[in-house]
C-alpha positions as CSV (number, residue, x, y, z in Angstrom):
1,X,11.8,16.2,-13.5
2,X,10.6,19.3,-11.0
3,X,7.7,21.0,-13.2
4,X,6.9,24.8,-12.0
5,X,4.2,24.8,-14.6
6,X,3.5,28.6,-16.0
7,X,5.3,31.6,-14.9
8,X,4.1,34.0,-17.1
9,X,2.0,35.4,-20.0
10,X,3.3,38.1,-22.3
11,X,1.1,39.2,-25.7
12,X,-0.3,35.7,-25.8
13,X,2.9,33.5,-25.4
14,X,3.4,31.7,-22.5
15,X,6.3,30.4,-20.4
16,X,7.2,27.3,-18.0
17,X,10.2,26.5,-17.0
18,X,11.2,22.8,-15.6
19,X,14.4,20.9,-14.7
20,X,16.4,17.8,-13.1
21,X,20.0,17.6,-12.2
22,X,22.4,15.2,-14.9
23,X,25.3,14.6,-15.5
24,X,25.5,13.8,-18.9
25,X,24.1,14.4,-22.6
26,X,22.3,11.0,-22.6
27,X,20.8,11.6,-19.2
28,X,19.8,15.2,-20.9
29,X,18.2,13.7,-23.9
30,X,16.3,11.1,-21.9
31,X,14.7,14.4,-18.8
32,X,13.8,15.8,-22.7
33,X,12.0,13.0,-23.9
34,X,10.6,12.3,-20.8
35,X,9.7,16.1,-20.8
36,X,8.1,15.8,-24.5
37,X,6.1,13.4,-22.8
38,X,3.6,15.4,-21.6
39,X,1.6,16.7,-24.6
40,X,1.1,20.2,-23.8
41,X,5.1,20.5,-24.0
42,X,5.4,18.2,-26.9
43,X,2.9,21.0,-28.7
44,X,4.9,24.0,-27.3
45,X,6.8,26.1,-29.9
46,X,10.2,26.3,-28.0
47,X,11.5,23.7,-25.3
48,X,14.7,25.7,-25.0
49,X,17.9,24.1,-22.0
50,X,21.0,24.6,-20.8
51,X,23.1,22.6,-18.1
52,X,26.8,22.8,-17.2
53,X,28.4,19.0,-17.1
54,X,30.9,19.1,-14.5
55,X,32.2,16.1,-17.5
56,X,32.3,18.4,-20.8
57,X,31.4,21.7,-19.7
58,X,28.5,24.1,-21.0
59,X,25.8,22.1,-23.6
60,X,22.7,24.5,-24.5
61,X,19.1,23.7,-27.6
62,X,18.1,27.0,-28.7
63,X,14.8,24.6,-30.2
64,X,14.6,28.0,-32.8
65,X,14.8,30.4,-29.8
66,X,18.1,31.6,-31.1
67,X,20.3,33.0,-28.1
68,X,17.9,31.6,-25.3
69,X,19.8,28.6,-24.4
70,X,23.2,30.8,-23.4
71,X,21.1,33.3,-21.4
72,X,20.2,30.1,-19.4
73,X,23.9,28.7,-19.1
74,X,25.1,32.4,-17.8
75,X,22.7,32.2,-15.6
76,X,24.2,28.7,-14.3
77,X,27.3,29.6,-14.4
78,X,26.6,33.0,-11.7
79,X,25.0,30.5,-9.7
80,X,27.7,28.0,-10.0
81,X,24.9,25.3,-10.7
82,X,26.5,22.5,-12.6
83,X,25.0,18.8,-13.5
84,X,21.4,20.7,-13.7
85,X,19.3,20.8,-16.8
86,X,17.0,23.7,-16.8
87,X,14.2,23.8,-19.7
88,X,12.8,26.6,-20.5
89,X,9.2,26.0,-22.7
90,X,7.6,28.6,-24.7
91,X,3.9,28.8,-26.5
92,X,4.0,31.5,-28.9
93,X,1.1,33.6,-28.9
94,X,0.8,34.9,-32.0
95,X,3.1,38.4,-31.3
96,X,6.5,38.8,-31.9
97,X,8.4,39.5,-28.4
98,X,11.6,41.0,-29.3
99,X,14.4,41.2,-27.2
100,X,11.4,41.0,-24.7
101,X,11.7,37.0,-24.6
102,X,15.3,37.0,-23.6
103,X,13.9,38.9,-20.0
104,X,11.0,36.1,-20.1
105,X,13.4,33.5,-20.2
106,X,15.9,35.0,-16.6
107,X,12.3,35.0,-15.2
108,X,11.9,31.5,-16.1
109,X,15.1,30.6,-14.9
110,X,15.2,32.8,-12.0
111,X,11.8,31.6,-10.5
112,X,13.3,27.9,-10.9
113,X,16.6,28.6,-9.3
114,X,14.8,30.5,-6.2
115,X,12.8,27.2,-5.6
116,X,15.5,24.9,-5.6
């Protein structure tokens, strides 16, 4: 799993984003686990994902960030990325976002697409 670590602070949440190509649900729940492994993402508030399986098409966990996993599956689909889980891991901060976190997360996603 490729970790970028932090890519940015907003009114006291934090975001990371992190991800590994698959090509299946049980390869995705295992990069999660694996993920989950690491306490500081175990704690976090929101591990939300996306990848699109080239075998069964788009699979997305909001993890109670409702809406964030399809912002990352459009954002693989422009690309044309398939068999890549992207996570997306949020530390809430104490202040609600708004439609704020939605932006957060296409950074997130954007800064880990531009490294690959």
């Amino acid at each position: 799993m490729r970790l970028l670590g932090q890519i940015l602070t907003d009114r006291g949440s934090k975001y990371a984003v992190s991800g590994v190509p698959v090509s299946s649900r049980a390869e995705i729940d295992a990069a999660l686990k694996q993920l989950k492994r690491d306490k500081a993402y175990a704690k976090a508030t929101h591990n939300t994902w996306a990848a699109l399986l080239t075998e069964g098409g788009p699979i997305k966990g909001d993890d109670g960030e409702a809406g964030a996993g399809m912002v990352i599956i459009r954002m693989l689909e422009r690309e044309d990325l398939a068999d890549h889980l992207i996570v997306v891991t949020r530390w809430y901060g104490g202040k609600h976002l708004g439609g704020d976190r939605f932006r957060h997360v296409q950074t997130c996603v954007r800064a880990y697409l531009d490294a690959l």
